[in-house]
Backbone as CSV, one residue per row, in Angstrom:
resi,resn,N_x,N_y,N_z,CA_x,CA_y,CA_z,C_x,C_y,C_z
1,UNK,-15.313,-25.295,-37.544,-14.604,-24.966,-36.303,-13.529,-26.002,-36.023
2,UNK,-12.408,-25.795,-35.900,-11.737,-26.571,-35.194,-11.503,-26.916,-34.075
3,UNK,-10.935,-28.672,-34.018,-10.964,-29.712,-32.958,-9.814,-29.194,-32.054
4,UNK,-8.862,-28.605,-32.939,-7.399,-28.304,-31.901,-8.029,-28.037,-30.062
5,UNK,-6.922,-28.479,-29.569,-7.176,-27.851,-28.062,-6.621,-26.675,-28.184
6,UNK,-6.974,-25.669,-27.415,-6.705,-24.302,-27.407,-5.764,-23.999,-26.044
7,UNK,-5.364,-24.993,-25.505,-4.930,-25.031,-24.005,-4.259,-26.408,-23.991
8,UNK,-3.443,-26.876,-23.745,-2.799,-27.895,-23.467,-2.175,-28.374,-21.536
9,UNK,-2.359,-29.042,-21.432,-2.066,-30.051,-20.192,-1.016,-31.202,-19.955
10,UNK,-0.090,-31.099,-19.567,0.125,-33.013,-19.016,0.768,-32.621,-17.286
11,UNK,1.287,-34.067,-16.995,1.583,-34.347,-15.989,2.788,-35.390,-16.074
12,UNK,3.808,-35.039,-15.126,5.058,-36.174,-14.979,6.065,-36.103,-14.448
13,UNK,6.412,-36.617,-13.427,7.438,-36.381,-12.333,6.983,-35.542,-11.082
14,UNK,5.778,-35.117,-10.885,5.739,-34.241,-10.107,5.225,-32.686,-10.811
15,UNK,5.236,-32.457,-12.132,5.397,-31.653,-12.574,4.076,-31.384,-13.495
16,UNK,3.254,-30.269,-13.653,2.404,-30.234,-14.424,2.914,-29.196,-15.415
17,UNK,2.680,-29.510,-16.828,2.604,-28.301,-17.415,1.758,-27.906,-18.300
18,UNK,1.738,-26.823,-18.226,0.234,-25.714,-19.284,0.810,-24.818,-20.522
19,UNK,0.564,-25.620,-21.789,0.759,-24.631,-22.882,-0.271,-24.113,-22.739
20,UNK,-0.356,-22.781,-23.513,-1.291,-22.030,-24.305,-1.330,-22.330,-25.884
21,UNK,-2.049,-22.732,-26.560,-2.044,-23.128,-27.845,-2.796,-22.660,-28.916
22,UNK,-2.750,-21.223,-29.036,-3.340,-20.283,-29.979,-2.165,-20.210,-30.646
23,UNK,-1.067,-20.866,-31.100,-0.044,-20.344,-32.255,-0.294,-19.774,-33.390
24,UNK,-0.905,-19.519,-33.992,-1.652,-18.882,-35.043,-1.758,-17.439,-34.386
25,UNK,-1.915,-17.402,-33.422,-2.434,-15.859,-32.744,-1.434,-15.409,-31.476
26,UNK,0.295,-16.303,-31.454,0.958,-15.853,-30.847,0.453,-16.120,-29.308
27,UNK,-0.691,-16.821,-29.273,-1.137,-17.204,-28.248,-1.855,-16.290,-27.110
28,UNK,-2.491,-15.311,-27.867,-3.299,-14.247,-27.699,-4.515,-14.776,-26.469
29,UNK,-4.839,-13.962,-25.478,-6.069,-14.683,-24.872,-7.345,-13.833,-25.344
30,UNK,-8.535,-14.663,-25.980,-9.526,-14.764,-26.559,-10.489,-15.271,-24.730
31,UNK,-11.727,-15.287,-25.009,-12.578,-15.818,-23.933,-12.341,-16.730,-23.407
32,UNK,-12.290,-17.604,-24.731,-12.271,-19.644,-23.475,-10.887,-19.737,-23.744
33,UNK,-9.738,-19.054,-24.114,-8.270,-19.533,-23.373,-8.533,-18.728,-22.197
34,UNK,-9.175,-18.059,-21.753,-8.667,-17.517,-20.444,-9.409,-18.130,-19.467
35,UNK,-10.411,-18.714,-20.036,-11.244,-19.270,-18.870,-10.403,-20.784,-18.698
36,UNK,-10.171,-21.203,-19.681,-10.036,-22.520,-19.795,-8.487,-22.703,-18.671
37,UNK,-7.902,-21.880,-18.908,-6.283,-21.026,-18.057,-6.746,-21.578,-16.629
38,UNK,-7.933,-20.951,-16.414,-8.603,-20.383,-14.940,-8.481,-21.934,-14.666
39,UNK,-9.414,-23.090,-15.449,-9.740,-23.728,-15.020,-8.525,-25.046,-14.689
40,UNK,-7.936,-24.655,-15.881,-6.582,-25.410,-15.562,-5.484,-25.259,-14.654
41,UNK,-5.923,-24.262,-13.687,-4.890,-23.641,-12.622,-5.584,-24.304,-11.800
42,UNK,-7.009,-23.662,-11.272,-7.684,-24.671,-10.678,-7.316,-26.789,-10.355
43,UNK,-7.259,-27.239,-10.972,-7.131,-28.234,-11.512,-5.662,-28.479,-10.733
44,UNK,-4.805,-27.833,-11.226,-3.490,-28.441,-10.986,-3.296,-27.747,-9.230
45,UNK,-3.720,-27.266,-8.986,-3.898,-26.708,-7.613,-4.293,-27.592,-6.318
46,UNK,-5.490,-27.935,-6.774,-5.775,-29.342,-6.417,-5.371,-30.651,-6.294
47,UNK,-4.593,-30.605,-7.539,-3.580,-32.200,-7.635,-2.701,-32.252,-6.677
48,UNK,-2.723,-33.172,-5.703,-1.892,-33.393,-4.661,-0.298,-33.902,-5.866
49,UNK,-0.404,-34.668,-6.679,0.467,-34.866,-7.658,1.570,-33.681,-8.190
50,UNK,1.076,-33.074,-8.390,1.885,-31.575,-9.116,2.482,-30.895,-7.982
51,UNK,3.582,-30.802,-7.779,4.294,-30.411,-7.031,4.761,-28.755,-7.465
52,UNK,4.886,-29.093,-9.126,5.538,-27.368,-9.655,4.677,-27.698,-10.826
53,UNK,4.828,-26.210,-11.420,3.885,-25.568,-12.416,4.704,-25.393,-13.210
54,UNK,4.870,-25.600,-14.838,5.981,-24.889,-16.053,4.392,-24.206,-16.795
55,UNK,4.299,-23.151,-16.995,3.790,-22.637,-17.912,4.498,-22.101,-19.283
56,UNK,3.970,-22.708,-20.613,4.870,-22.325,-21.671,3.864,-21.665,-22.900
57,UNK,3.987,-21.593,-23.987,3.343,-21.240,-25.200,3.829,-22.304,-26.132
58,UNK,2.974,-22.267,-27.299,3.325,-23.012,-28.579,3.328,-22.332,-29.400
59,UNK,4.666,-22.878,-30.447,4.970,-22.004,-31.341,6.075,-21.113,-31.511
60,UNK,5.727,-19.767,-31.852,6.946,-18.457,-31.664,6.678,-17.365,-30.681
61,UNK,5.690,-17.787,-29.872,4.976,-17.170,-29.087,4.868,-17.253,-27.573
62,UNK,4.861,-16.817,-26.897,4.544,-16.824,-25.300,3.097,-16.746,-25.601
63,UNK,2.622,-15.187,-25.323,1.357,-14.748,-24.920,1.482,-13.090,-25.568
64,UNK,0.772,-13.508,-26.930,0.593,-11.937,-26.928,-0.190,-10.682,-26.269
65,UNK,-0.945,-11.355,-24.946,-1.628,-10.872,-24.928,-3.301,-10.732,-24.988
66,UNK,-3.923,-9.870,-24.939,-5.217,-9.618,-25.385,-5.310,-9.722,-27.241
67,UNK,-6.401,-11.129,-27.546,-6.980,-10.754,-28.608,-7.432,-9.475,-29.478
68,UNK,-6.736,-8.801,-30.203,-7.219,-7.234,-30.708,-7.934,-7.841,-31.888
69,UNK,-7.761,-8.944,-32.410,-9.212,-9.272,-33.221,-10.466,-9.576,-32.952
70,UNK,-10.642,-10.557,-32.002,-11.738,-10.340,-31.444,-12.189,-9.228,-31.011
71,UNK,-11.102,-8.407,-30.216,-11.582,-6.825,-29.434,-12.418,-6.034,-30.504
72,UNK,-11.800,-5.880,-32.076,-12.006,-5.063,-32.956,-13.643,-5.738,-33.387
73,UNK,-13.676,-7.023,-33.661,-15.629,-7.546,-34.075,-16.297,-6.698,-33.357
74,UNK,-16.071,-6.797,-31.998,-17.290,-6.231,-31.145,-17.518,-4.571,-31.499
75,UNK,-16.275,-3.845,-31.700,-16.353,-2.454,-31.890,-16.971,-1.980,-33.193
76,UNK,-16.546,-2.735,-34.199,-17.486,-2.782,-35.652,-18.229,-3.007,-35.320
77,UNK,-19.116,-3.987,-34.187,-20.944,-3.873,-34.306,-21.015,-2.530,-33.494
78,UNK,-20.474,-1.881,-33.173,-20.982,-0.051,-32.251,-21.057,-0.639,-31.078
79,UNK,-20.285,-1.840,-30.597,-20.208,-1.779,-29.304,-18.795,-1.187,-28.886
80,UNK,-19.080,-0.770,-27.473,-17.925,-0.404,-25.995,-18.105,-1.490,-25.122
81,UNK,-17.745,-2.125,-25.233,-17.176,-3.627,-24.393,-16.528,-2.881,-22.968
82,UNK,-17.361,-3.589,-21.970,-16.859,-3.023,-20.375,-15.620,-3.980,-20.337
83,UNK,-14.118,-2.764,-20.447,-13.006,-4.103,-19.973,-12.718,-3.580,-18.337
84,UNK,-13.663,-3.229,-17.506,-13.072,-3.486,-16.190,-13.883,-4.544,-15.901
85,UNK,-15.192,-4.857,-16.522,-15.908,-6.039,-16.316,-15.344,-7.437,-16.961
86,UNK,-14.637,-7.141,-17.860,-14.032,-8.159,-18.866,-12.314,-8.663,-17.817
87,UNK,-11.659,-7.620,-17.601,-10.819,-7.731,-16.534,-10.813,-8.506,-15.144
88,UNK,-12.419,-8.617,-14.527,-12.822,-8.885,-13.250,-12.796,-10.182,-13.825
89,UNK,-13.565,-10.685,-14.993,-13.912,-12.131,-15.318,-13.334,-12.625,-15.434
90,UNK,-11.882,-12.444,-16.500,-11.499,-13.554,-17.282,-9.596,-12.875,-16.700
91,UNK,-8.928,-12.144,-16.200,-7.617,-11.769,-16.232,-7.788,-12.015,-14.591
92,UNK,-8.284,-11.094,-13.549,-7.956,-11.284,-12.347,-7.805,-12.682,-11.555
93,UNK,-8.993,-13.322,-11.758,-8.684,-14.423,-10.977,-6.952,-14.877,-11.703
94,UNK,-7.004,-15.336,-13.079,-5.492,-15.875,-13.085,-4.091,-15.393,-12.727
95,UNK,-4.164,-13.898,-12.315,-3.723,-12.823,-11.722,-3.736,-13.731,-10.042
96,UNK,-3.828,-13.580,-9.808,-4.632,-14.075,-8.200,-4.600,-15.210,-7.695
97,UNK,-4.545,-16.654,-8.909,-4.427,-17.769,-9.006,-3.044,-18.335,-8.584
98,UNK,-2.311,-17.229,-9.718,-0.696,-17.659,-9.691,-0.369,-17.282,-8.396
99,UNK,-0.357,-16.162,-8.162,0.457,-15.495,-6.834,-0.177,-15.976,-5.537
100,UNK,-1.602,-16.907,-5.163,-1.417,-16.922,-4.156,-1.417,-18.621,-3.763
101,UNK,-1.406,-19.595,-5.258,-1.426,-20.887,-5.630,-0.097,-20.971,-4.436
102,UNK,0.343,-22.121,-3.903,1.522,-22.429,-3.063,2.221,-23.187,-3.585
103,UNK,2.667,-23.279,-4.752,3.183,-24.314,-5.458,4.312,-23.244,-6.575
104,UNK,5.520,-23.288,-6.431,6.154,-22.790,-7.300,5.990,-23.077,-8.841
105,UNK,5.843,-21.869,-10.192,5.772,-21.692,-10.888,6.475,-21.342,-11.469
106,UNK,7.063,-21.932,-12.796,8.148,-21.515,-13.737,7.426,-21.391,-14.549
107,UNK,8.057,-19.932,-15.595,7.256,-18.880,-16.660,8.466,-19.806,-17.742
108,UNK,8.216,-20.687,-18.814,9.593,-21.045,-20.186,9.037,-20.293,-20.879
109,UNK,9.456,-18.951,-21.065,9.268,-17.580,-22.581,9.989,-18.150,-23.421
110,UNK,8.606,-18.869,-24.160,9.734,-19.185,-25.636,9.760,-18.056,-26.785
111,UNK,8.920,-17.420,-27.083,8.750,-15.599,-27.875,8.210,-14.733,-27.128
112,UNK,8.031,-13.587,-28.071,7.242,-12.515,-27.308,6.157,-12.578,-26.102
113,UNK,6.793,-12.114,-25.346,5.218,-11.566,-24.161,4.825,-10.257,-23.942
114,UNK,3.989,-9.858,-24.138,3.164,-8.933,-24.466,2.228,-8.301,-23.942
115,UNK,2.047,-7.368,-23.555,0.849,-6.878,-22.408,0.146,-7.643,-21.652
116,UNK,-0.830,-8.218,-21.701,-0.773,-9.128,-20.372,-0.428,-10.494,-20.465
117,UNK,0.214,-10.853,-21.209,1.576,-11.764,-21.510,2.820,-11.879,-21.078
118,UNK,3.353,-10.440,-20.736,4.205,-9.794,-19.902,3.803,-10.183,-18.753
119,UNK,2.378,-9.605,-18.267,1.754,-9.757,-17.065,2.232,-11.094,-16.531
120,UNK,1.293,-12.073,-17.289,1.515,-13.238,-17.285,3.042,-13.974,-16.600
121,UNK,3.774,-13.655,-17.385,5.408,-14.331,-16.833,5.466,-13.941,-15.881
122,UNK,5.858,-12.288,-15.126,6.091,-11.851,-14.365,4.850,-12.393,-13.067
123,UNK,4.170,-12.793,-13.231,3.451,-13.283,-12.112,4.519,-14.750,-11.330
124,UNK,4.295,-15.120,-12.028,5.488,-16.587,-12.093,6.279,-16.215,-11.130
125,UNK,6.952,-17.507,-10.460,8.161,-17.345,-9.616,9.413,-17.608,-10.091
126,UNK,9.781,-18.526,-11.223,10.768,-18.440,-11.956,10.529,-17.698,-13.998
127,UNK,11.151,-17.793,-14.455,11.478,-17.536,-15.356,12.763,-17.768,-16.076
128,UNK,12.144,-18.732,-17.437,13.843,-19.276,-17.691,13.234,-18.604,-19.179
129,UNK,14.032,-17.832,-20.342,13.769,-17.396,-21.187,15.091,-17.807,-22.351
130,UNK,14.433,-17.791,-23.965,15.409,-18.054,-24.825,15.714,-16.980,-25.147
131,UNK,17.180,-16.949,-26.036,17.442,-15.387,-26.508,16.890,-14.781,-27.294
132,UNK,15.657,-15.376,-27.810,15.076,-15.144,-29.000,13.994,-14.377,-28.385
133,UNK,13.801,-13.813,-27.345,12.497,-13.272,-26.418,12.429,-12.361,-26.162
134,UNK,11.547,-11.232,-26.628,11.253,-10.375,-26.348,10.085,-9.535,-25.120
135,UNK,9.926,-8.866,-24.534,8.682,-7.994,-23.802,8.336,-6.949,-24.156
136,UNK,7.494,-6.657,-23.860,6.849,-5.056,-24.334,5.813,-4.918,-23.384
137,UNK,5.789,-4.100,-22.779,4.175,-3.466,-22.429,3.318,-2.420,-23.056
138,UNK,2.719,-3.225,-23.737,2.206,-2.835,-25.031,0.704,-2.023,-24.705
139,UNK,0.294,-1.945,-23.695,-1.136,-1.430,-23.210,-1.547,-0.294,-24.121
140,UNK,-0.440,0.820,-23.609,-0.874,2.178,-24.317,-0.823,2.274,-25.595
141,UNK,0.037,1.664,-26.813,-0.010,1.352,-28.152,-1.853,1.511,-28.059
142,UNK,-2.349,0.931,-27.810,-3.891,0.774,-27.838,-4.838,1.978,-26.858
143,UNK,-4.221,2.720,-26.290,-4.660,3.522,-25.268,-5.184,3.315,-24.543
144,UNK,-4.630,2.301,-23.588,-4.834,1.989,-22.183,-4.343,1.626,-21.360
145,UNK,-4.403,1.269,-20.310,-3.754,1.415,-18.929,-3.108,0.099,-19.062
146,UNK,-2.023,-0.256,-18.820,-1.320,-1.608,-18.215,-2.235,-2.260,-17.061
147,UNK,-2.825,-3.092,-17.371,-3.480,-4.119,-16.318,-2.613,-5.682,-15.623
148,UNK,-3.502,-6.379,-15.702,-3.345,-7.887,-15.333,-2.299,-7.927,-14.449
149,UNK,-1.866,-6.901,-13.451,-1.601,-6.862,-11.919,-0.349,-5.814,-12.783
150,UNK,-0.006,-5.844,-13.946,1.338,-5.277,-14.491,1.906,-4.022,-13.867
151,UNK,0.662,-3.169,-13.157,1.378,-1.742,-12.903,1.319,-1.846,-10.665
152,UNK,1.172,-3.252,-10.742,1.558,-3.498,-9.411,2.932,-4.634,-9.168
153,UNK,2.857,-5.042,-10.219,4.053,-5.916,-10.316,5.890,-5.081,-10.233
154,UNK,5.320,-4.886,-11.907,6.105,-4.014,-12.308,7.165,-3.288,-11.884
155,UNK,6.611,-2.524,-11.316,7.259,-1.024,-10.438,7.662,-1.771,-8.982
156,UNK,7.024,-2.840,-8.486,7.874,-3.393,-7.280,9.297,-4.648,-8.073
157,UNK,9.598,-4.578,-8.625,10.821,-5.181,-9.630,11.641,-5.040,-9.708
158,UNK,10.780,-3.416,-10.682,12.326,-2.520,-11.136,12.557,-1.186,-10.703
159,UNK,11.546,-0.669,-9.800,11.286,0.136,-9.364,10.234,1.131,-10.383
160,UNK,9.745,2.314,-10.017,8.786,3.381,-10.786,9.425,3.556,-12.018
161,UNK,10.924,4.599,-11.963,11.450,4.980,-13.167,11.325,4.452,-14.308
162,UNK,12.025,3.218,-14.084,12.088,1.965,-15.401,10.723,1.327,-15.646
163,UNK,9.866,1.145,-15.092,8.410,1.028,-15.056,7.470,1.250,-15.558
164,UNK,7.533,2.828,-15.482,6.990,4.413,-15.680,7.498,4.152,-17.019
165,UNK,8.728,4.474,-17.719,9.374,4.698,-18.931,8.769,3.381,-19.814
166,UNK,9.227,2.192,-19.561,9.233,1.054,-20.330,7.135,0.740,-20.745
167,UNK,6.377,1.356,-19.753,4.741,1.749,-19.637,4.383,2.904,-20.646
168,UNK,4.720,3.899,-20.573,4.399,4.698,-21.778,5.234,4.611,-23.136
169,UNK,6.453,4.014,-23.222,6.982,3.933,-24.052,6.454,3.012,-25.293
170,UNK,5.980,1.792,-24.269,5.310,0.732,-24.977,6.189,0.092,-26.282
171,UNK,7.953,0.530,-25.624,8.828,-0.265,-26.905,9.637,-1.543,-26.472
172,UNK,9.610,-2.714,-27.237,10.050,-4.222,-27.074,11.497,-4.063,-26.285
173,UNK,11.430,-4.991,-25.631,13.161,-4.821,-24.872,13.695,-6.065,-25.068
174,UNK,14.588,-6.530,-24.722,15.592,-7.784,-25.536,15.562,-8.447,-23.866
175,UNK,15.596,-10.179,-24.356,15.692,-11.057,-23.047,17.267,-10.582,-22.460
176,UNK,18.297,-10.086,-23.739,19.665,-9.543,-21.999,18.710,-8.046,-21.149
177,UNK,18.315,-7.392,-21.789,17.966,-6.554,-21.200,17.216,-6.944,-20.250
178,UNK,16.038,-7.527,-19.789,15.303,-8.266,-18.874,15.853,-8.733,-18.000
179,UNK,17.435,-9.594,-18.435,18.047,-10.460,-17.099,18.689,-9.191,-16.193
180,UNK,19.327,-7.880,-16.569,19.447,-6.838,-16.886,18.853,-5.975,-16.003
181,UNK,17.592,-6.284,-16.157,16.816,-5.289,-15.309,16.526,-6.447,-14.176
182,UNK,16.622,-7.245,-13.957,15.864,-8.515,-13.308,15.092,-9.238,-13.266
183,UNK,14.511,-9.295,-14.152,13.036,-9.482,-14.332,12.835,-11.094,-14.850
184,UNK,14.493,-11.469,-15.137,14.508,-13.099,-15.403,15.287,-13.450,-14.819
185,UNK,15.668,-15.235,-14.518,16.290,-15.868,-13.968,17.657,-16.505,-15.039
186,UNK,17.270,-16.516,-16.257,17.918,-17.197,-16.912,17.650,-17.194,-18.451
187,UNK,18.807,-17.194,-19.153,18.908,-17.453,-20.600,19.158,-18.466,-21.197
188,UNK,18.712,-19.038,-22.025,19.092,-20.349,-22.636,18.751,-20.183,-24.533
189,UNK,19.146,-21.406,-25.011,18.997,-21.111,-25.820,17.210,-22.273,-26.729
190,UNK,17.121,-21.574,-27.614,15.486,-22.381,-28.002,15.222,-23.309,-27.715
191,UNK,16.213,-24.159,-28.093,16.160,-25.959,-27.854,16.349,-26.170,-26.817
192,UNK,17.076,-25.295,-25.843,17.364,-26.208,-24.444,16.240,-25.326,-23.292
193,UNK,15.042,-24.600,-24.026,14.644,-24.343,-23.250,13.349,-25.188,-22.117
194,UNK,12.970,-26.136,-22.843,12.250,-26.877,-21.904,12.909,-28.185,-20.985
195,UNK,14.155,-27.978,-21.548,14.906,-29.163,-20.977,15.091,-28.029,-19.555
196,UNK,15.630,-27.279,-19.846,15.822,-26.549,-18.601,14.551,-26.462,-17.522
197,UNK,13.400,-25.918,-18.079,12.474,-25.465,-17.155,12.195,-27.032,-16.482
198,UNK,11.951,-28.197,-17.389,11.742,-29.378,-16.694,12.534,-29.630,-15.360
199,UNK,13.817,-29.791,-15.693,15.242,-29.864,-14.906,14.568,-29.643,-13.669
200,UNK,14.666,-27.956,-13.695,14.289,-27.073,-12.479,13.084,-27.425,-11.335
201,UNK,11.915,-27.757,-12.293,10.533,-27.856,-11.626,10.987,-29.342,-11.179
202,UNK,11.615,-30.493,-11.904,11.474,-31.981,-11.234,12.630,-31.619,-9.884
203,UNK,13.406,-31.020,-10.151,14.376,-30.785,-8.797,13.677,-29.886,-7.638
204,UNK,12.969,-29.175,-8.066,12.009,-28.531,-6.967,10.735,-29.919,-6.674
205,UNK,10.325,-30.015,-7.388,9.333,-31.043,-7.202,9.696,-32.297,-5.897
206,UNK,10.958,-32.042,-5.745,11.950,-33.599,-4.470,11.977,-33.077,-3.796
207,UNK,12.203,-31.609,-3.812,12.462,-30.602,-2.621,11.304,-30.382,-1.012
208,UNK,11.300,-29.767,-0.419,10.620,-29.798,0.298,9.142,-28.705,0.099
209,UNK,8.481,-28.945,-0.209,7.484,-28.511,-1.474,6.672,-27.696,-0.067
210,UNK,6.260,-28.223,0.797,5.301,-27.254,2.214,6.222,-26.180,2.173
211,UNK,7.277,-26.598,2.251,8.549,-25.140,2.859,8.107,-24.061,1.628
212,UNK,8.633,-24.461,0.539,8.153,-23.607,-0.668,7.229,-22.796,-0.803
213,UNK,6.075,-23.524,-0.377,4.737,-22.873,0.138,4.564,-21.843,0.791
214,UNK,5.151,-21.980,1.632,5.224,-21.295,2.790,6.128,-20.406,2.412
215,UNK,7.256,-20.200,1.920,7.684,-19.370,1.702,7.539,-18.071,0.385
216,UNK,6.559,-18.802,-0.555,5.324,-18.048,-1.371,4.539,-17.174,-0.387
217,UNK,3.798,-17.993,0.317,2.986,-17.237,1.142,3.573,-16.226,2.232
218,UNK,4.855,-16.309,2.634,5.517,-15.316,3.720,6.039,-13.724,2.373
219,UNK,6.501,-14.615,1.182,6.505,-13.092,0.410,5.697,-12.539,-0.315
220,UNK,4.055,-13.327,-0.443,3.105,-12.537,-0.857,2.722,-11.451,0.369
221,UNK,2.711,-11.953,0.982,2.375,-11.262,2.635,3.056,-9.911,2.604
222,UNK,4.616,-10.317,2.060,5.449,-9.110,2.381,5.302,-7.833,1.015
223,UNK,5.586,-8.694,0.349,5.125,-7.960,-1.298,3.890,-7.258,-1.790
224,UNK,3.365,-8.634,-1.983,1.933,-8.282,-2.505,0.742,-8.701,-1.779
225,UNK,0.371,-8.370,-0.267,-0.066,-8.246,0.317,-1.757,-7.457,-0.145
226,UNK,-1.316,-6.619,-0.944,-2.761,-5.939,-1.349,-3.250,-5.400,-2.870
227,UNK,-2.458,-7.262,-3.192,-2.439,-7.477,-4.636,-4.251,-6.951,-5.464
228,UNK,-5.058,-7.740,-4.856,-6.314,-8.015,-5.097,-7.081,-5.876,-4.927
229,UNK,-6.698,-5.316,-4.098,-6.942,-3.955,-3.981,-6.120,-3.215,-5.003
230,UNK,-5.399,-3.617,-5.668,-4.870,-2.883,-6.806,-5.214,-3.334,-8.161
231,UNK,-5.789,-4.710,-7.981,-6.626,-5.330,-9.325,-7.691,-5.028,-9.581
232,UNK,-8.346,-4.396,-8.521,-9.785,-3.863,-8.935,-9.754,-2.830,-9.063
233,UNK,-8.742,-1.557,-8.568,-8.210,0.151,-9.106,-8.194,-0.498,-10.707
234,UNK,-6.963,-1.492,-10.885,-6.988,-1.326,-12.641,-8.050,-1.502,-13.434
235,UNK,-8.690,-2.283,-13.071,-10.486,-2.675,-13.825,-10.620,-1.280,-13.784
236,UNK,-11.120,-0.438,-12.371,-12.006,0.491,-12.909,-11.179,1.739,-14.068
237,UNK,-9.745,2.017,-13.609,-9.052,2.477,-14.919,-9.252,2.252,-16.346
238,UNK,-9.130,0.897,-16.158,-9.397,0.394,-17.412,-10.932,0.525,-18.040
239,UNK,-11.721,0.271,-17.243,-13.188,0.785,-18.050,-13.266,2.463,-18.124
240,UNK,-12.624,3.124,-17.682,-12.441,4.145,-18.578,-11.730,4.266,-19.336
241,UNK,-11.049,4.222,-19.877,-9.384,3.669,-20.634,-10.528,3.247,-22.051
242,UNK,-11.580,2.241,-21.386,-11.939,1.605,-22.837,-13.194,2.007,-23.271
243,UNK,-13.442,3.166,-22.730,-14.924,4.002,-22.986,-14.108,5.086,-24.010
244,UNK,-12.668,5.207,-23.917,-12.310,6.159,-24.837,-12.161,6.264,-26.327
245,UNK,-12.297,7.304,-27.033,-12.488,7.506,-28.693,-10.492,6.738,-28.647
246,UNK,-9.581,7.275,-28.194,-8.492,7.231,-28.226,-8.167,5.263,-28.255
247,UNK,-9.032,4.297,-27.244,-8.991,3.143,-27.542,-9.381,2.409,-28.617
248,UNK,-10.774,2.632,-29.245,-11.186,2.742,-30.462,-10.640,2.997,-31.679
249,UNK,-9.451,3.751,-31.571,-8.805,4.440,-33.426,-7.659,3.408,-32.589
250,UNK,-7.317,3.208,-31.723,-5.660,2.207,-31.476,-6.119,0.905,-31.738
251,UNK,-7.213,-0.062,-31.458,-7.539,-0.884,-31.942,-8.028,-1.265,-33.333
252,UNK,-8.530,0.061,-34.134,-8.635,-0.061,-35.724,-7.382,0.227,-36.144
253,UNK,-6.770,0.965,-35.455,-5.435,1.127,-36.487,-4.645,0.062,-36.121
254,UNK,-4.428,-0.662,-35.461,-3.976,-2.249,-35.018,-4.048,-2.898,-36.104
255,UNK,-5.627,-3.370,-36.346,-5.982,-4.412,-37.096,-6.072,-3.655,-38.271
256,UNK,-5.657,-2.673,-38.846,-5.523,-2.204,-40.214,-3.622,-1.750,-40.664
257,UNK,-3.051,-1.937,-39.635,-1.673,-1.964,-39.768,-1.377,-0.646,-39.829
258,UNK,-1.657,0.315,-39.183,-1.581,1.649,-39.669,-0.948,2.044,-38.157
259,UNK,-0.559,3.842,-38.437,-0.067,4.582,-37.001,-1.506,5.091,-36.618
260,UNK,-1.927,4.925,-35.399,-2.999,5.375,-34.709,-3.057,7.047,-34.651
261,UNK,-3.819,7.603,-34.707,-3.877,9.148,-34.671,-5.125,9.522,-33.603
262,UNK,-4.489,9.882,-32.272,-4.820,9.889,-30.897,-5.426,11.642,-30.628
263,UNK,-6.669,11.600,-30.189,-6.857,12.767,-29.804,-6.870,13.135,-28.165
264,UNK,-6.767,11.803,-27.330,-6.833,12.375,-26.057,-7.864,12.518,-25.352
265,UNK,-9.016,11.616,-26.362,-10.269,11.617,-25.570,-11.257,10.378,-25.468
């Protein structure tokens, strides 16, 4: 087993930041990165020190997402894995964490983000991305519902249409397209992307950090007010979503590289 940390930490200027460090796996969340996520939000929440949050990835990767290798072990032993129970545990709280934490958060997309990787950024209050970055909401590829707050986020963004389309389509869109639709703050290029997100968070970090707060909390209020009542609709979606034959052949045909052949049930 390896020693690697699977999660990374520091602190400086005011500023905390959190890799994810599954590079090998695009930085996929498996069990203990998501817990470990939880606990490291926790953590910096608490630090009277940390003024702003940079969340990044290592590697070529943001967050792909949900582990589909691990997903696929459990289904080879003849299990159906409850993911509205798996959803409640290990995705909502960090869902929940970000948006109602009072401390501004910058998303640095250094690659792909990916179903709830996507999720992931878009929770964030900034977003500085390289051109090299892609999104997808990749849910239905696998036959299931967009979770990790995505189909409450989402659609308050860019509205339903583009939402709706870019959700069943489940095809990659380009970081201009994103700034494009709105969904980012900024483009940069690979190398200057942590110089940037630093920049940002130590200049917020001098700023008047209660006000900030407060003004998180006046547009969760206004926004996402009944964030947490739409996270538990997606769980229970989703445990049907993952009781289906149709989730089952999208996750073998995943991990066998193949086109999935969907019956709809």
């Amino acid at each position: 087993m390896s020693d690697e940390k699977i999660l990374l930490t520091e602190k400086k200027n005011g500023v905390g930041i959190i890799t994810l460090n599954r590079p090998d796996r695009l930085n996929a969340f498996n069990d203990e990165l998501s817990f470990q996520f939880q606990d490291a939000l926790k953590e910096m929440e608490k630090d009277k020190e940390v003024k702003v949050i940079i969340l990044t990835g290592a590697g070529r990767g943001f967050c792909a997402g949900q582990d589909l290798q691990s997903r696929n072990i459990a289904q080879e032993g003849g299990e159906r894995p409850s993911l509205g129970e798996s959803i409640r545990r290990r995705y909502n709280p960090l869902v929940i964490k970000l948006r109602r934490m009072e401390k501004p958060i910058i998303a640095a997309v250094n690659g792909v983000a990916a179903g709830a990787g996507m999720s992931l950024a878009l929770l964030c209050d900034y977003r500085i991305v390289t051109d090299k970055v892609s999104f997808i909401q990749s849910f239905t590829k696998v036959g299931l519902i967009p979770d990790s707050g995505s189909t409450f986020i989402l659609p308050r963004m860019i509205g339903y249409t583009k939402a709706f389309e870019l959700m069943l389509s489940a095809e990659k869109f380009s970081a201009q397209e994103a700034l494009e639709y709105g969904l980012v703050n900024k483009i940069v290029a690979e190398e200057e992307l942590m110089k940037e997100a630093v920049a940002l968070a130590e200049k917020l970090a001098l700023g008047p950090t209660k006000a900030f707060g407060l003004t998180k909390r006046a547009l969760n209020r206004a926004i996402f007010h009944d964030l947490e009542e739409l996270l538990e609709y997606e769980a229970q979606l989703q445990e049907i979503a993952g009781r289906s034959d149709d989730f089952a052949e999208g996750v073998k045909a995943f991990v066998e590289k193949r086109t999935p052949v969907y019956k709809g049930k």
